[in-house]
N, C-alpha and C positions, 0 to 999 in steps of 0.2 A: 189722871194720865197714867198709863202702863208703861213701864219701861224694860226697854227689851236688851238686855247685854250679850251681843255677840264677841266670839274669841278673838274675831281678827277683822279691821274694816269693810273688808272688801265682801263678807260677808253679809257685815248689819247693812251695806247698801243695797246689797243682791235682799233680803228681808225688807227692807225698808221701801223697794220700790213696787215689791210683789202685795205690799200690804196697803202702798197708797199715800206713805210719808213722802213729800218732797221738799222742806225744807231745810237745806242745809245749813248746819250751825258748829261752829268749833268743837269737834270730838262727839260731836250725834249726827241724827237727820230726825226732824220733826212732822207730824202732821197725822189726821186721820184718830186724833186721842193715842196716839205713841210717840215713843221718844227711840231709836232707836241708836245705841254705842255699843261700846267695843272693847275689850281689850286689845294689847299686844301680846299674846301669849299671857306668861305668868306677868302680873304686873303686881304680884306681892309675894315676899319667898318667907321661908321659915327666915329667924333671926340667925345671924352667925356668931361662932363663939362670941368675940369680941363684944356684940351686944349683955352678953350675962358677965362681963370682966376678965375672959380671958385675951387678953391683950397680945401676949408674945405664945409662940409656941414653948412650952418645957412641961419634962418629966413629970414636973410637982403638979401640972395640972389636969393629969390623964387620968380617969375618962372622964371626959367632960359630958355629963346627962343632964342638963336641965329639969328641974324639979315639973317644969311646966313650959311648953314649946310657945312663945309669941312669935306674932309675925312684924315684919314690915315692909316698907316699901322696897322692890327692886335697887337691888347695887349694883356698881359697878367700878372696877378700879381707876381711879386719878389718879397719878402721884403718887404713886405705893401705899395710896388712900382708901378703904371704901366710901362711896360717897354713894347716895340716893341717885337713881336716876331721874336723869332732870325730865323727860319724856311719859315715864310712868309715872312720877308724882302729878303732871298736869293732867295728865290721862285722868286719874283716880279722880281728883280735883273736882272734873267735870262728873265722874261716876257720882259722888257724893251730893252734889248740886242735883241732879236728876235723881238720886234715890232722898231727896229728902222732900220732895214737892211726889214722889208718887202711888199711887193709890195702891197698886199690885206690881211687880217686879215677873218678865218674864224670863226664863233662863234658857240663852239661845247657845251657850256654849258647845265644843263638841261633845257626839252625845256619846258618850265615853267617859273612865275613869280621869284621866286626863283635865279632861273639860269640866268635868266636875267639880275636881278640885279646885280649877282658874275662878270658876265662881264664888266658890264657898270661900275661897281665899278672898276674896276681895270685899265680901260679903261681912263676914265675920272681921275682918281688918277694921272697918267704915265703922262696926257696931249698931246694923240697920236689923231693924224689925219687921219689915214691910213686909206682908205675905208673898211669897213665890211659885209660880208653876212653871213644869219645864217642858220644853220645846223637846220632840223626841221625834227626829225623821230620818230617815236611810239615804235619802236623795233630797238634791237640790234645787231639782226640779220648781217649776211656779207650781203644780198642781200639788207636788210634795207639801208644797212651804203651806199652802193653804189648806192642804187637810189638817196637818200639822197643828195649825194656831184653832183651828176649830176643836179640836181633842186636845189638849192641852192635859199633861197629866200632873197627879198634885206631888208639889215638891218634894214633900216627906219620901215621896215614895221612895226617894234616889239617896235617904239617909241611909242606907248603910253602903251603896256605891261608895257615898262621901269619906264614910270610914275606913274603905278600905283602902281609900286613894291617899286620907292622912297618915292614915299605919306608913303605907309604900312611903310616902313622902319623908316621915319622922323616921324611918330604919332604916333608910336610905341615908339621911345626916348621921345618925348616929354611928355608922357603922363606917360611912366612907370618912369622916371627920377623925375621926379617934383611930383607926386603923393607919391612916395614910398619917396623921400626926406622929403615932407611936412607929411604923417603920422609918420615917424619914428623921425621927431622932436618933432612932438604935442605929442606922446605917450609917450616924455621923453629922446628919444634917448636912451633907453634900451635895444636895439637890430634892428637888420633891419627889417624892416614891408613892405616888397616887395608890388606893386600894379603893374596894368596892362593893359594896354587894354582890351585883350581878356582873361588874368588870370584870371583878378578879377572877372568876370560874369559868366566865368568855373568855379569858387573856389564857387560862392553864389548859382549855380545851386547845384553843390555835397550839400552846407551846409543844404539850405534851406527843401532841401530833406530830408535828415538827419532828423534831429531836426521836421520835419513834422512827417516822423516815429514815432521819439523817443516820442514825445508828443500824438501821437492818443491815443487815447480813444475806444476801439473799442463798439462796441454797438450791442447788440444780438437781434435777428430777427430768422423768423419760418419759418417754410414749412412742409407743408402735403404730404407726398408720399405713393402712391399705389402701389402695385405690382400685373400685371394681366398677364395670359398666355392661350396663343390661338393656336394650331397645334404645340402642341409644345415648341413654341416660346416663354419664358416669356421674356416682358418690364415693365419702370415704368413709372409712370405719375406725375406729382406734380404741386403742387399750386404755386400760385403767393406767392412773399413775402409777409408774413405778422409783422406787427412790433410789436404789442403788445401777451402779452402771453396770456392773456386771449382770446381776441377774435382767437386766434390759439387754444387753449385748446376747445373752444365752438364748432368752426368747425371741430376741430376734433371729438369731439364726437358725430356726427351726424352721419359719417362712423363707417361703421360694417363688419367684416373680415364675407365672404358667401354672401353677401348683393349686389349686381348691379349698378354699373354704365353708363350709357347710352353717345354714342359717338354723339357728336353733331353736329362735323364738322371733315371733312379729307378735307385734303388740300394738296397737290403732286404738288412738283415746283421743273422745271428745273435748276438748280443753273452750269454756266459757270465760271472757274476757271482760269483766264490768267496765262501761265507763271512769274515767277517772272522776272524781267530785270535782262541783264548781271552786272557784279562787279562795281563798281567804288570800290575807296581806303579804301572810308568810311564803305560802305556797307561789303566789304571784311572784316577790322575789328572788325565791331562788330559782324560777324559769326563769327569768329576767335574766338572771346572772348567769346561767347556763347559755341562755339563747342571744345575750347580746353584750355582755359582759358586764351588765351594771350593776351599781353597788347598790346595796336594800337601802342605802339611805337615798339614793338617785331613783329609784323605784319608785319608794314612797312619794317621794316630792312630786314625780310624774304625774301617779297616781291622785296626790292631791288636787292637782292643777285640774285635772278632766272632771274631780269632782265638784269644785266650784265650776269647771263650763258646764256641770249637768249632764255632762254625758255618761258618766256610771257614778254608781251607786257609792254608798260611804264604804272608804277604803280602808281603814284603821279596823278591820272586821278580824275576827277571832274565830268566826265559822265558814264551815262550807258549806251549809245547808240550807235550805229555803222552807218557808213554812207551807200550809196549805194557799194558805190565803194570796200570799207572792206565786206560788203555782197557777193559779187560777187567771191569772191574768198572760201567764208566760207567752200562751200564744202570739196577743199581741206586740212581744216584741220582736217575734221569731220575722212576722209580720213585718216588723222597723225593720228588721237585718235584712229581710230581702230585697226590701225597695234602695237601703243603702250601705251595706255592709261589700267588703270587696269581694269580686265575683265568685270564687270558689264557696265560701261562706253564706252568702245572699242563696246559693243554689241547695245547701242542705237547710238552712232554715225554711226555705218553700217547702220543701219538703216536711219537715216536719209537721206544718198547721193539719191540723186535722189527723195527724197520724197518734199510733199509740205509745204517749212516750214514757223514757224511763225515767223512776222514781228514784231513782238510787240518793238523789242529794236531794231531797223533799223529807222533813221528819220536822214538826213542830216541835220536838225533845230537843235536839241538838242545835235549834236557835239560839243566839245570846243574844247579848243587845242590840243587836243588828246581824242580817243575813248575810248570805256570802257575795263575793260581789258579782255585780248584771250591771250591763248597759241598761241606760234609760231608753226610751222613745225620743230623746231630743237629738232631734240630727247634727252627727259632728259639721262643725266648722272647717275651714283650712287650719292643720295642725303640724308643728314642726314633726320630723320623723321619728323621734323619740315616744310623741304624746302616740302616734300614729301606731306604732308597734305596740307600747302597752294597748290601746285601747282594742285591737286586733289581737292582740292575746286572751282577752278576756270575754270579746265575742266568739273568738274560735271554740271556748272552753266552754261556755255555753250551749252551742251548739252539740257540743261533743258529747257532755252531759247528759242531755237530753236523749241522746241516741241508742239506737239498740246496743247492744253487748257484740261483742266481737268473737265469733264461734271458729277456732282454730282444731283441727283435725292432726292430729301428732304422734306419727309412727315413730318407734323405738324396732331394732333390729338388732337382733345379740348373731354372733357368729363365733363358728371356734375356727379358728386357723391353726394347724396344727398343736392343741394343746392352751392356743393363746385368743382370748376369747377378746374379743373386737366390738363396738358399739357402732351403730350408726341412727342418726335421728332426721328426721325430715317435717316440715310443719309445711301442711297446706289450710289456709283461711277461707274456710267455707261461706263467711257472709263478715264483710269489713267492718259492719257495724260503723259504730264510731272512728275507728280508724281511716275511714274514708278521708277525713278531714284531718289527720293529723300527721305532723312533722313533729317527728322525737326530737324532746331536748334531756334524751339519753346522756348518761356519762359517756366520755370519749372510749371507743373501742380499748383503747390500753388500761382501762379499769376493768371491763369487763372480765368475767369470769373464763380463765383460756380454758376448763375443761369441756366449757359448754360451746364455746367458740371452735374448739377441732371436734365435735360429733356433729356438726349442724350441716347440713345440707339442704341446697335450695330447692331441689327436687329428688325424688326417691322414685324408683321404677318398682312397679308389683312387683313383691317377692312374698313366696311362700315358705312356712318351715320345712327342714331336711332340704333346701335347693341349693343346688351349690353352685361357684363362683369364681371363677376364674381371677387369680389373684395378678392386676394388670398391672402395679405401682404398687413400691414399699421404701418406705422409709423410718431411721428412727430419730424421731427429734428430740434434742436435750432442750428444755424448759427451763424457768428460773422460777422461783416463788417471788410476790413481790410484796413488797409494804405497802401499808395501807396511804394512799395519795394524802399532800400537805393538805388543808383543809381550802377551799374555795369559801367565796361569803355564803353562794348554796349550801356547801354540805355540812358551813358554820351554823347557818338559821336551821337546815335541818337537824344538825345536835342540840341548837339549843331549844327546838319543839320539846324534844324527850327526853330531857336534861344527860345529855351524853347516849344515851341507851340506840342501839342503831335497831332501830325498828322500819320494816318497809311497808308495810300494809299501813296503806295511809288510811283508816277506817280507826286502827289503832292507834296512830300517831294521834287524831284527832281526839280520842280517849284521854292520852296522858298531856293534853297542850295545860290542862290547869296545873300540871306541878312542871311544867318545862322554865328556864332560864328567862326571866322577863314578859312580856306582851307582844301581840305582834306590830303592837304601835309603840313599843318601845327597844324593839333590839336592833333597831337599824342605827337608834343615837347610840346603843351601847357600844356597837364594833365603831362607830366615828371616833369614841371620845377615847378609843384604844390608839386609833391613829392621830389625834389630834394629841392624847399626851408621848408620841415618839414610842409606843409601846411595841406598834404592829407597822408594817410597811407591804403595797402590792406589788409583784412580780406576776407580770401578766393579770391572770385570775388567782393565782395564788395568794393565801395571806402567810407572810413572813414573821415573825419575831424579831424586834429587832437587839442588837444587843442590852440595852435598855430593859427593853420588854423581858428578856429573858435571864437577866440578873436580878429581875422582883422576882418572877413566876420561880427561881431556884432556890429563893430565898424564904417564900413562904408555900410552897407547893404541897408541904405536909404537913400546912393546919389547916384548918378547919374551913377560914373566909375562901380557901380557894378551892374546897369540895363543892362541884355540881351537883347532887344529890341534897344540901342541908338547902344550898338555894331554891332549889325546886322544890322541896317541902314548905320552905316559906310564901314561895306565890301560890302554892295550893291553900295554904292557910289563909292567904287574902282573899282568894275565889270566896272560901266557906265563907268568910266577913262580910262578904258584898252578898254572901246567900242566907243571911243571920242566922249562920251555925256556929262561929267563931265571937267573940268579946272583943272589944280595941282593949279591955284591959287587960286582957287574959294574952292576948298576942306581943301587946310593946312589953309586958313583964317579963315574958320571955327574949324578946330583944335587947331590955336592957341587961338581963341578964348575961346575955350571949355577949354583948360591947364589954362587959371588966373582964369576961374569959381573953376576947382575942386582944386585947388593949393588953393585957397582963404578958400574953403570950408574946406579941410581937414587941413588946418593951424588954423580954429576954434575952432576943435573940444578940443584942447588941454587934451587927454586922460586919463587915466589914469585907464590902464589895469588889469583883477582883478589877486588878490595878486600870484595866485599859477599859474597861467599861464605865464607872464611874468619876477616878481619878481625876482631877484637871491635870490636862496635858501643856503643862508649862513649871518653869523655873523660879521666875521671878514673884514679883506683887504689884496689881492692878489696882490703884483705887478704885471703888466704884463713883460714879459721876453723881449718884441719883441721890442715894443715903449719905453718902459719904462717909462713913463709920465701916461699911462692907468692904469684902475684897472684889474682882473678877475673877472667874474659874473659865478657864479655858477650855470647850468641850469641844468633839468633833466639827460639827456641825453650827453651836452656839457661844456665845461668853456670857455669864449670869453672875449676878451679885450672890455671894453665898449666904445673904443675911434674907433670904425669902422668909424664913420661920418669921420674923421680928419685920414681915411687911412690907420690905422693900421685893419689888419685882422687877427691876430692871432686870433687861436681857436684848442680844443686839447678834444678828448674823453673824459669822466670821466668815460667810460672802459676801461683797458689798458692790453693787454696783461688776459686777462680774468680776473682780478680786477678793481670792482667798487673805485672809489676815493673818500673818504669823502675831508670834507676842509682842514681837517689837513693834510692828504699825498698828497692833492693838493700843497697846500701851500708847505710843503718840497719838491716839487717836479717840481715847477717854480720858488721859489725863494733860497732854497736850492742846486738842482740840483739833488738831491737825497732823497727817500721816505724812509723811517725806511723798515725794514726785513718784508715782506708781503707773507702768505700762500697761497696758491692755484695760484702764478703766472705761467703763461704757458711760457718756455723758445722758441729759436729757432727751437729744435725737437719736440714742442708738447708736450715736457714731464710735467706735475705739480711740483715746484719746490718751496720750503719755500726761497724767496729773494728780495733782494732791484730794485725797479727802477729807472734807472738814466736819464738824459736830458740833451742830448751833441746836439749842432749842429742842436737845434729845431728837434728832433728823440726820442723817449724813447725807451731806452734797456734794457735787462734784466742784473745785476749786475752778 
């Protein structure tokens, strides 16, 4: 029997029916000489301290390194407990039952570092022998699935993937464990102060920005502008920046509205506009969050969802480029897009069959493990309008891709106006090329650049040198300099492509994506787990800091965990591991190295955070309900047991039921069990009701 382990059920079914398995059986599907199961995600994690003896958080026991990493079964907290999850223990259960009756093991996980490691973790857990080949396809296509198990490639090949996914895995413990232990005892042990590898350098990128905003100064500056018309036509013309007011005020009053300006130069330059390249993950969302405000982790999931219906390609991709062999077939889906893609889209993909198209995003060099993403051949379904937009974004970019270059023709006109030399620019697009199909998801005009924004004109009338010009409109406008915009989750993913470096030529971005901030399958969980630990907050599109977030990021912003640059040197170090130019021992040496430097470092700082950001905001003393040895700490927004280090995790709103808690209905209300007779509480229907809240069974109900 072969056994096939996919990542996630709905998978090994989609496998299992395309293969010819139809018998279903608790945690497989059987038949056909396979056995096909599943994981749920990770369903074995490294061990946590507690497993090697470190029991309570303290000083005496930092840095915590293990001599040697074991695994086990997934946790999860009970009762201020970690216990085994009861779900992945039965899961495995069944994996071990089926890896021990079979002949060859196929490895259907995703095909990715990720997936990789869900295998070999579970693999190695079990302590199974059984030879393995892995499943390695772009789509999910039935024809995919089948060419797929027919080429089946051999396991080993994916050993140093595996390594480089262990490195990630072990330097990611090491580093977030011992970092976020040592701040959170320097600071007092007042609360937990999460650190990161790749959070903490995400979190000081949002912060740094921020605080850059919020601090500018902006600084006012001039410009001279003309208004002349010629057949017709009026444009305008304008000065260089000038900085001070008076010498703006002098040059302006040299000009005289009827008065002549003389053109000194025209200058007409062909300017060639390459298509943009097809998607990667990244690039996907931050148009997504440009064009509809969604977050890269809403992207992704989208994205996943269309790739189980088959309609595009594996999304977790890291390139934009397509190999020969994916070319060759392109036609045919230009072909798809026209019989069903929506109609402005359906009409350049006609177009294209048979025509000569551009190669820009075809290079068999710049493939990784998978190409950039493409619709499949499989016709969408009825699809909610979310899936409906991405899957529409990624056919238009396709299309676009593929299209000629966009030839724009771009006069420049210098003039002198008495003394004061004037610009004017005009662009006329000689052939749309690509642009035919496309709707910018430009930044919003108020980022745009204002010097390029007052010389632009929509049209220009012939003009030749030495002609002169009747000066019809003048004005002088005072300008402001601005700061550079808070960061959006867009223009978060695009610093953390080039690990801060603002680079625009996306040819280049795609150059430095091996030493940028994370994966593109992994930095959409990294900005969640910034808002999930209270770090980051949105404002519109904006990401905010929240106090929180910005009493760590001040606190460690001048060592080392929180440089963007040393993280981006370490995923380039992984790239080389996964390309066997790197050693796993040569890499964790230096890891564990790097863990007693910043363990040392942040155990120095011994903090002591300011008063309304950390603080509990009360007087008195809360037993805690849960430990019962703890106190409550009263925070904006929550109440927490202050004995988290030592395990207990209680923690409870201080809105409840649509009422804020002062200390005192706190207080009656953990150590009580019951709050006094409270107005505006909201019952089970919704209704507003004048009534007690009670605390049965760590639950609050309405009395």
């Amino acid at each position: 029997m072969k056994v096939v382990i996919a990542e996630k059920p709905s998978v090994a079914r989609d496998l299992a029916r395309v293969m010819g398995a139809k018998e279903v059986k608790d945690g497989y599907i059987a038949g056909n000489g396979y056995a096909f199961t599943y994981a749920f995600g990770h369903l074995v994690q490294l061990c946590t301290p507690q497993a090697y003896g470190f029991l309570n958080w303290s000083v005496s026991n930092l840095p915590i390194i293990p001599t040697q990493f074991n695994l086990e079964v997934k946790k999860v907290r009970k009762e201020g407990k970690q216990m085994d999850d009861s779900g992945a223990l039965k899961q495995l259960n069944t994996i071990k039952y089926l890896l021990d009756q079979a002949e060859e093991i196929i490895v259907a996980t995703d095909a990715g570092r990720e997936g990789e490691l869900i295998f070999r973790n579970i693999y190695y857990y079990l302590g199974c022998k059984v030879p393995f080949k892995r499943l390695w396809i772009s789509s999910q296509t039935d024809k995919a699935i089948k060419e797929g198990f027919a080429k089946l490639k051999e396991g080993t090949a994916y050993d140093s993937l595996y390594m480089s996914a262990r490195s990630r895995s072990e330097s990611d413990w090491l580093i977030g464990i011992n970092a976020t232990q040592a701040l959170t005892l320097a600071a007092g042990n007042k609360g937990l102060l999460s650190l990161g590898r790749v959070q903490t350098p995400t979190l000081a990128m949002i912060c740094s920005r921020y605080l850059e905003n919020k601090d500018f100064k902006p600084l006012a500056f001039f410009k001279i502008q003309a208004g002349f018309e010629k057949e017709g036509i009026s444009f305008k013309a304008t000065s260089a920046k000038i900085d001070k007011r008076e010498v703006a005020e002098a040059s302006f009053s040299k000009l005289k509205v009827g008065e002549s300006a003389v053109i000194t130069q025209v200058e007409a330059k062909e300017t060639k506009e390459p298509p943009p390249l097809l998607y990667d993950l990244t690039s996907l969302q931050q148009d997504a969050n440009k064009k509809f405000g969604y977050s890269a982790d809403q992207t992704l999931t989208i994205a996943q969802t269309l790739y189980e219906k088959k309609v595009i390609t594996y999304p977790r991709t890291g390139s934009r480029y397509i190999g020969e062999d994916v070319f060759e077939k392109i036609e045919e889906l230009f072909q798809h897009l026209a019989n069903t893609a929506a109609e402005h889209i359906a009409v350049i993909a006609k177009n294209l069959i048979g025509a000569k198209l551009n190669k820009r995003s075809v290079d068999d060099k710049k493939v990784t493990d998978h190409h950039a993403l493409l619709v499949t051949d499989e016709k969408p379904g009825p699809m909610p309008m979310e899936q409906q937009n991405i899957y529409h974004m990624i056919a238009k970019r396709m299309v676009e891709s593929f299209s000629e270059q966009c030839l724009k023709d771009i006069t420049t006109i210098t003039m002198d106006a008495s003394g004061v030399e004037l610009i004017a620019k005009g662009t006329v697009i000689r052939q749309y090329g690509w642009r035919l199909s496309a709707d910018q998801v430009d930044l919003p005009d108020e980022d745009k650049n204002n010097d390029e924004q007052d010389n632009e004109n929509a049209q220009l009338p012939r003009l030749i040198k030495d002609e002169s010009l009747e000066i019809k409109t003048m004005e002088l406008a005072e300008r402001f300099t601005k700061a550079r915009p808070i960061h959006t989750e867009a223009s978060l993913l695009k610093a953390m492509e080039t690990s801060g470096k603002e680079i625009e030529d996306e040819e280049m971005r795609q150059a430095m994506k091996d030493c940028g901030l994370g994966t593109p399958a992994t930095r959409a969980a990294t900005i969640e787990t910034l808002f999930q630990r209270d770090y980051i907050k949105r404002d519109k599109k904006k990401l905010i800091p929240t106090e929180k977030g910005l009493a760590v990021y001040l606190l460690v912003k001048d060592r080392s965990i929180a440089k963007v640059t040393l993280t981006g040197k370490w995923e380039q170090k992984l790239e080389e591991m996964r390309a066997n130019q790197v050693s796993y021992d040569v890499f964790m040496k230096h890891i564990k190295d790097y863990t007693v430097k910043i363990t040392k470092e942040l155990l120095q700082l011994r903090v002591a955070i300011a008063q309304e950001e950390v603080k509990p905001q009360q007087k008195g003393k809360i037993k805690c309900p849960k430990c019962e040895t703890g106190q409550i700490h009263l925070y904006e927004k929550i109440a927490q047991c202050d004995h988290y280090a030592r395990g207990c995790d209680f923690k409870i709103w201080r809105t409840l039921n649509g009422v804020f808690l002062e200390e005192k209905e706190m207080k009656n209300l953990l150590e009580k069990g019951k709050t006094s007779v409270l107005s505006g509480v909201k019952n089970q229907e919704g209704q507003t009701v004048n009534a007690a809240l009670v605390f049965e069974n760590f639950k609050v109900i309405v009395s």
